[in-house]
LORO-207281 format. One record per residue (C-alpha): residue number from 1; residue in one letter; chain; y, z, x. Coordinates in steps of 0.25 Angstrom, whole numbers, always signed. Each point is the difference from the previous one (the first is absolute). Last residue first. Layout:
BEGIN
+-----+------+------+-------+-------+-------+
| pos | code | unit | north |    up |  east |
+-----+------+------+-------+-------+-------+
| NUM |    A |    A |     Y |     Z |     X |
...
+-----+------+------+-------+-------+-------+
This chain:
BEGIN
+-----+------+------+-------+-------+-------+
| pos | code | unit | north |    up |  east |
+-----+------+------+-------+-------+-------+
| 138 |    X |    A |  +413 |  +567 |  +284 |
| 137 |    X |    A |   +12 |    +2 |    -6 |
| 136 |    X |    A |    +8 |   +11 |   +10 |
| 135 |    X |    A |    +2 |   +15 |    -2 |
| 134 |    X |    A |   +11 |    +6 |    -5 |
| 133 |    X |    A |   +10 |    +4 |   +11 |
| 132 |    X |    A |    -1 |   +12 |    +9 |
| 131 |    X |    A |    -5 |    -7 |   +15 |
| 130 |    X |    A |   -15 |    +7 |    -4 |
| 129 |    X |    A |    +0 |    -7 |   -13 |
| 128 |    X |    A |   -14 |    -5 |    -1 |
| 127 |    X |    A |    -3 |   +12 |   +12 |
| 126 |    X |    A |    +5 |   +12 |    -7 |
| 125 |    X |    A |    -4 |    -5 |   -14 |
| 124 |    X |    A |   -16 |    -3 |    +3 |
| 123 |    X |    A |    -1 |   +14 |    +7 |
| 122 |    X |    A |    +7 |    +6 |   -14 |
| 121 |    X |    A |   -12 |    -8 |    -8 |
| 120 |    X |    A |   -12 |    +5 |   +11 |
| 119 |    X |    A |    +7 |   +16 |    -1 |
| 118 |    X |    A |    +0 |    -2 |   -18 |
| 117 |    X |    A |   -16 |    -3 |    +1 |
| 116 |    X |    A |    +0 |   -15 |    -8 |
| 115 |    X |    A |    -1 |    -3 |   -15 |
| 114 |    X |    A |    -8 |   -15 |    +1 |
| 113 |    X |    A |    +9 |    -8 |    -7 |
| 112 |    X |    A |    -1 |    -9 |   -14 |
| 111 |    X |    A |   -13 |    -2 |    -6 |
| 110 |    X |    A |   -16 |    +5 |    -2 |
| 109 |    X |    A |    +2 |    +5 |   +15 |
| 108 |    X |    A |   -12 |    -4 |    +7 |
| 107 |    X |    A |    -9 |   +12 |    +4 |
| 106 |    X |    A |    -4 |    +5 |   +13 |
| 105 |    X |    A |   +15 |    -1 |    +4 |
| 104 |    X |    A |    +4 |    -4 |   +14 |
| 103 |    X |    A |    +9 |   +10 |    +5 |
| 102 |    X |    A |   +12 |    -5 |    +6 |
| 101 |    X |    A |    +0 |    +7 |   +14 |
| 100 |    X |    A |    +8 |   +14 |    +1 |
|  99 |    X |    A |    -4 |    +5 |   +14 |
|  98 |    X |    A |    +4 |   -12 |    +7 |
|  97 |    X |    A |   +11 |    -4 |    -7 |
|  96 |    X |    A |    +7 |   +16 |    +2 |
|  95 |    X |    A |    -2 |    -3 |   +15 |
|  94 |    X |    A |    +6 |   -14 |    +1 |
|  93 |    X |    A |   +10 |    +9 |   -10 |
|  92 |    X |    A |    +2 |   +11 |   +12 |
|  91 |    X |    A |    +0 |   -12 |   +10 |
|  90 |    X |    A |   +11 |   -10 |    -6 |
|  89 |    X |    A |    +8 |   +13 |    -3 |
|  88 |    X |    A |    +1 |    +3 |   +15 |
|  87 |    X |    A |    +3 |   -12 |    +4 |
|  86 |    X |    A |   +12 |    -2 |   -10 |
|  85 |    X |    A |    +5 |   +14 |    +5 |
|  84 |    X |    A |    +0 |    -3 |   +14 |
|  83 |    X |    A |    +6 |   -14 |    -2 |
|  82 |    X |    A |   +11 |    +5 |    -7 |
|  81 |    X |    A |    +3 |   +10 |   +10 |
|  80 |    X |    A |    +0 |   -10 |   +12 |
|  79 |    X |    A |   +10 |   -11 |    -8 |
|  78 |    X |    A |   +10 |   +11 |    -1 |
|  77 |    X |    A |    +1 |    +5 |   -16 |
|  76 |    X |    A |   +13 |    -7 |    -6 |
|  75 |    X |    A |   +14 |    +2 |    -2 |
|  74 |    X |    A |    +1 |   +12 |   +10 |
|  73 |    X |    A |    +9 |   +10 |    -2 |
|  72 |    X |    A |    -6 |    +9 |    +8 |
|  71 |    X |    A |    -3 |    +9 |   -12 |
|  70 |    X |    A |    -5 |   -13 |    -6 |
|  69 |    X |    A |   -11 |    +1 |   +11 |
|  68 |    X |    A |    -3 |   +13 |    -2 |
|  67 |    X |    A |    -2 |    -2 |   -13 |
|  66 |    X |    A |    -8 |   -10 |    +0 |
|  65 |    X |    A |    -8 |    +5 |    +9 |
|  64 |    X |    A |    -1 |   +12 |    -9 |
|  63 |    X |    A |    -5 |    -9 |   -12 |
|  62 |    X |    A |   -11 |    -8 |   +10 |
|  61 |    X |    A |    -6 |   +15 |    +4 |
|  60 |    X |    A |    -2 |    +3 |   -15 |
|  59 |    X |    A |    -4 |   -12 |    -2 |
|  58 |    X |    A |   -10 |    +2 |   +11 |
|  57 |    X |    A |    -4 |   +14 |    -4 |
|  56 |    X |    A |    -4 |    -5 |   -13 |
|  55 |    X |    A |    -8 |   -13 |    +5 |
|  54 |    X |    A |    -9 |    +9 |    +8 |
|  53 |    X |    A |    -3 |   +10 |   -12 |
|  52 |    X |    A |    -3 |   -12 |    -8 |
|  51 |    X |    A |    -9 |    -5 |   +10 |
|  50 |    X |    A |    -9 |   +13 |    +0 |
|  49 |    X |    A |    -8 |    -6 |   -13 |
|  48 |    X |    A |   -11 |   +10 |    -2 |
|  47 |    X |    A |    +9 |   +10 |    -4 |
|  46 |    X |    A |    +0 |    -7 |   -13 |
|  45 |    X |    A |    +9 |    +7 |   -10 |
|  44 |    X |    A |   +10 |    +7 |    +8 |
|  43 |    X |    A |    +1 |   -12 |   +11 |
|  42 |    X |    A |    +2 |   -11 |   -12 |
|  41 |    X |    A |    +8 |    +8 |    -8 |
|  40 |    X |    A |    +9 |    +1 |   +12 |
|  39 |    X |    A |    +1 |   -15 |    +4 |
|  38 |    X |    A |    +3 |    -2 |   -16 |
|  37 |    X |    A |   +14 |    +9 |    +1 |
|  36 |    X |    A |    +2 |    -6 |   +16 |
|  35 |    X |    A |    +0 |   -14 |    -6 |
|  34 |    X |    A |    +9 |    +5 |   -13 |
|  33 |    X |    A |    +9 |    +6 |   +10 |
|  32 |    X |    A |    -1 |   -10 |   +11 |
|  31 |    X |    A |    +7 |   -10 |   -11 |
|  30 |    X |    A |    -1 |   -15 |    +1 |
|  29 |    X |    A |    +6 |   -10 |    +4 |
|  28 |    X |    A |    +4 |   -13 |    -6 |
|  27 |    X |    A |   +12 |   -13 |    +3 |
|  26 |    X |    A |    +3 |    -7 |   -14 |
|  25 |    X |    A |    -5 |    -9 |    -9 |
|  24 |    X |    A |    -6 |   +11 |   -10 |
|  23 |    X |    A |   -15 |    -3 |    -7 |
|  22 |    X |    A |    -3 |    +8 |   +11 |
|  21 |    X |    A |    +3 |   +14 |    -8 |
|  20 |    X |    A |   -10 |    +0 |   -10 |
|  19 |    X |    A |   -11 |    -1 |   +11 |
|  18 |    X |    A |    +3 |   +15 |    +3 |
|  17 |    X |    A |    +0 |    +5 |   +14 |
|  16 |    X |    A |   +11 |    +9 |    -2 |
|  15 |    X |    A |   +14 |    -4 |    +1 |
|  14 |    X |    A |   +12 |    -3 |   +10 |
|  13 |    X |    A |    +6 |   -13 |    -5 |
|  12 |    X |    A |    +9 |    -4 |   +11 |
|  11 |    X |    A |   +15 |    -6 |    -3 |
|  10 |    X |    A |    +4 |   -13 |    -5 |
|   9 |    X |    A |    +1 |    +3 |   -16 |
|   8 |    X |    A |   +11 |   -10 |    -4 |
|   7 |    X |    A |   -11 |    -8 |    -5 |
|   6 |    X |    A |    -6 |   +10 |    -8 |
|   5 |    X |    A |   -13 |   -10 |    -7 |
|   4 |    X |    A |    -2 |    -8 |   +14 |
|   3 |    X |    A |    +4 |   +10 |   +11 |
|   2 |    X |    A |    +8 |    -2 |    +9 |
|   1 |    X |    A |    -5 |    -1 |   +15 |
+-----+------+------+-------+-------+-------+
């Protein structure tokens, strides 16, 4: 897909999970290494959120199937191995939701957002653009 302001771009745009970025027209992803940089702050600073620990060992796991599988010169993971790790993702983040609900405030805000627990807005990134593009118009 080429995108709309570089047209001779036609290549992936691999980038954090800035909103900046989606103005592009071209296929997304993002990088492990800023997810695995907030998944860390997460499970240093709030213990009480184990998810983030889960979800670090399985992209770690995720990167050196990859691997292995590129060492075999494979064009692309085997249908069994994707499926595996997508499963496994779904449960730690159906895990992650459950344990990190919108909180309701007490108080309306006077204007603009209500600011949200960093864990509850990283949960809401990892399912909205689970398949790596920028999430979809509601």
């Amino acid at each position: 897909m080429r995108s709309a302001c570089c047209p001779q771009f036609v290549g992936v745009l691999v980038h954090d999970h800035g909103s900046a970025y989606e103005r592009y027209q071209c296929l997304h992803t993002f990088c492990n290494a800023h997810r695995l940089r907030e998944l860390i702050a997460i499970a240093e600073r709030f213990p009480s959120q184990p998810w983030a620990t889960d979800m670090i060992m399985l992209l770690c796991q995720a990167n050196a199937v990859v691997g292995e599988d590129q060492d075999q010169d494979l064009e692309t993971l085997p249908a069994s191995n994707g499926e595996h790790l997508r499963t496994r993702y779904d449960t730690i983040l159906s895990k992650a939701k459950a344990s990190n609900l919108l909180p309701v405030p007490a108080v309306p805000a006077p204007r603009g957002r209500v600011k949200q627990f960093p864990a509850y807005n990283l949960i809401r990134r990892l399912h909205e653009r689970r398949n790596g593009g920028p999430a979809l118009p509601h």
